[in-house]
C-alpha positions, 0 to 999 in steps of 0.5 A, a space after each residue: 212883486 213882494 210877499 205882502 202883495 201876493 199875500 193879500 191878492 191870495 188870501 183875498 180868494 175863495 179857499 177853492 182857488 187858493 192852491 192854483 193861484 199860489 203856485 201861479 204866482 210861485 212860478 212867476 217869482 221863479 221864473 223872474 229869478 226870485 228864488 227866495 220869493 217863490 219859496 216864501 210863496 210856495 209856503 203860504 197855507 190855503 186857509 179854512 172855510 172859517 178862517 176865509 169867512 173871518 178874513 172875508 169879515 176883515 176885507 169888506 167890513 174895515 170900519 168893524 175892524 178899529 172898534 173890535 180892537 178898542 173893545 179888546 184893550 177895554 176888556 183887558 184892562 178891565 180884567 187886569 184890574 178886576 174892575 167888576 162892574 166894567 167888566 160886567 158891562 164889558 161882556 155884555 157888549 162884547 156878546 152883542 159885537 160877537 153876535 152881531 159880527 159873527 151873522 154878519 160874516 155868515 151873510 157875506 159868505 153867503 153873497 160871495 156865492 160860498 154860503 156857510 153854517 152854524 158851525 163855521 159861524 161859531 168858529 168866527 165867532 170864537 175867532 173874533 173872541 180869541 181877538 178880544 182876549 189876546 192882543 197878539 190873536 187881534 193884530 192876526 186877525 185885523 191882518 185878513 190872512 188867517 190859515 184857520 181860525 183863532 181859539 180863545 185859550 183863556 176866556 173873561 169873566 162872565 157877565 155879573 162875575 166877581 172878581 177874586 177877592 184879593 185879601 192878604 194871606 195870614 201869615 203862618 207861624 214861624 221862628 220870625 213871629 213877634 211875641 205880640 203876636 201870641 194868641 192871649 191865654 189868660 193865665 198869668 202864671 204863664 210865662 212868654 213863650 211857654 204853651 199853656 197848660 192842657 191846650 194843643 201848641 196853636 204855633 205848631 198846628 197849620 192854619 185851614 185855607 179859608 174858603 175863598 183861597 179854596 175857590 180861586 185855587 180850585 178856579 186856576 186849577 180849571 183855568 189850567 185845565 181848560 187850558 190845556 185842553 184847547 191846546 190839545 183841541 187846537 193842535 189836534 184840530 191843526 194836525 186835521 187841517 194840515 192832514 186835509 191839506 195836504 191831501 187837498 194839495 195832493 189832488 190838486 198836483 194829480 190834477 196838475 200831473 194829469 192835466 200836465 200830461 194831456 196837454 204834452 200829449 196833446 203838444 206832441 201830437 200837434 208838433 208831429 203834424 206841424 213837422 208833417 206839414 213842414 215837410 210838406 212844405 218844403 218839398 212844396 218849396 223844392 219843387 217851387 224852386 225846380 218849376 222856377 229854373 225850369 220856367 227861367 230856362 224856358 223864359 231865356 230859350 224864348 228870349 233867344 228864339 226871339 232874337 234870332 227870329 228878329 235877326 231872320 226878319 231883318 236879314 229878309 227885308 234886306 235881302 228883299 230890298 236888293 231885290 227889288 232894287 236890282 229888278 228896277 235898274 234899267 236892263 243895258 241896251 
């Protein structure tokens, strides 16, 4: 038995299934002595209907599995590079894959007997774009045992998007600037370096941000927001799954506990009536043993009746015969 194995077999279940068949699998790595095992098995998390949904995807679905991948490297490069027609190409294939692959989960929830809705369809299908963006969240996802599903912290460019104009800042003016680099004046009196005469000092006013370094300022901005908003949504949403199973895992220990308590019950009542019955038993085996010496008694009394009869039945004919031998000697003269 090793972790990977038992992994597999668990997160292969329905989540109504998961605790039981954990902790089964916890207690026979304890009791073959593996203390470690049954500790790192004791730990694996029962997972999220949609995060079953997306391993079950995985499982019975392997072929989906190489080109989402492929996918997911094409539109990384693609983003890094700001390749903006490929991207726009990209992400329109990317919509249709997520689509498509997201209802095609759904439907096999629904033939595996667990039948789910829009919304776990829509945590799918963010699973499945969170491993289109992320290297790390593919291979998780690729792995079939996710505990929840994958939120995309940072998505692509959408179809038909630009991609930021990257154009050299104007450097600002300084101590290091060239002479050549002074704005002409026209005024030939004018000595290198001296201001020109009634015009503000150019050198020492700041340079405006022009518009496209506003916009991709203002896009990181929200880029961080948005970020740190799903982080914030994600832990929030992991403090509500864990909350939710841990009292899941709760019930679940009652039911144990309670079910555990009827069966001792029920264990000792059944050995009261096994030790009534061996009781029973060997008084039964007492008085068995007590008829067996009183018949054995018995069996040697009649043997020795017998013996002493046959002496008697012997001891006659003899006496019989010297009778009879006496009456047929002749009677003297």
């Amino acid at each position: 038995m090793d972790l990977d194995a038992v992994a597999d077999e668990l997160y292969a279940l329905r989540p109504e299934e998961f605790v039981a068949a954990r902790d089964r699998r916890a207690l026979d790595a304890r009791r073959s002595g593996e203390q470690g095992l049954a500790a790192e098995i004791g730990a694996l998390r029962r997972p999220s209907l949609a995060a079953w949904v997306s391993n079950l995807l995985v499982r019975r679905e392997p072929d989906e599995v190489p080109p989402l991948l492929a996918l997911g490297e094409e539109l990384r490069r693609a983003h890094r590079e700001l390749d903006g027609p490929r991207l726009r190409r990209l992400a329109r294939r990317q919509n249709e894959v997520i689509g498509a692959l997201a209802r095609q989960a759904r439907r096999l929830a629904g033939q595996s007997g667990h039948p789910v809705g829009e919304g776990v369809q829509r945590e799918v299908a963010e699973t499945l774009h969170a491993a289109l963006a992320d290297a790390d969240a593919a291979r998780e996802w690729a792995a079939g045992r996710l505990v929840k599903p994958l939120h995309a912290t940072v998505g692509f460019p959408a179809a038909g998007a630009t991609p930021p104009n990257r154009r050299t800042a104007t450097p600002a003016s300084g101590p290091g600037k060239r002479a050549t680099d002074e704005e002409p004046t026209g005024d030939p009196d004018r000595a290198p370096g001296e201001r020109p005469r009634g015009r503000p000092d150019r050198a020492r006013r700041q340079t405006p941000t022009s518009r496209p370094d506003r916009d991709a300022e203002e896009e990181r901005r929200e880029r961080r927001r948005r970020l740190a908003e799903a982080r914030t949504r994600e832990a929030e949403r992991d403090l509500r799954e864990r909350e939710q199973e841990a009292e899941r895992d709760l019930r679940a220990r009652e039911q144990e506990a309670e079910a555990a308590e009827g069966e001792a019950a029920e264990a000792g009542a059944r050995a009261a009536e096994l030790e009534e019955r061996v009781r029973e038993l060997r008084d039964r085996l007492r008085e068995a043993r007590a008829g067996q010496r009183e018949a054995r008694a018995a069996a040697r009394a009649a043997r020795e009746r017998s013996r002493r009869a046959e002496q008697a039945v012997r001891e006659a004919r003899r006496r019989a015969v010297a009778a009879t031998e006496r009456a047929d000697r002749p009677t003297p003269g």
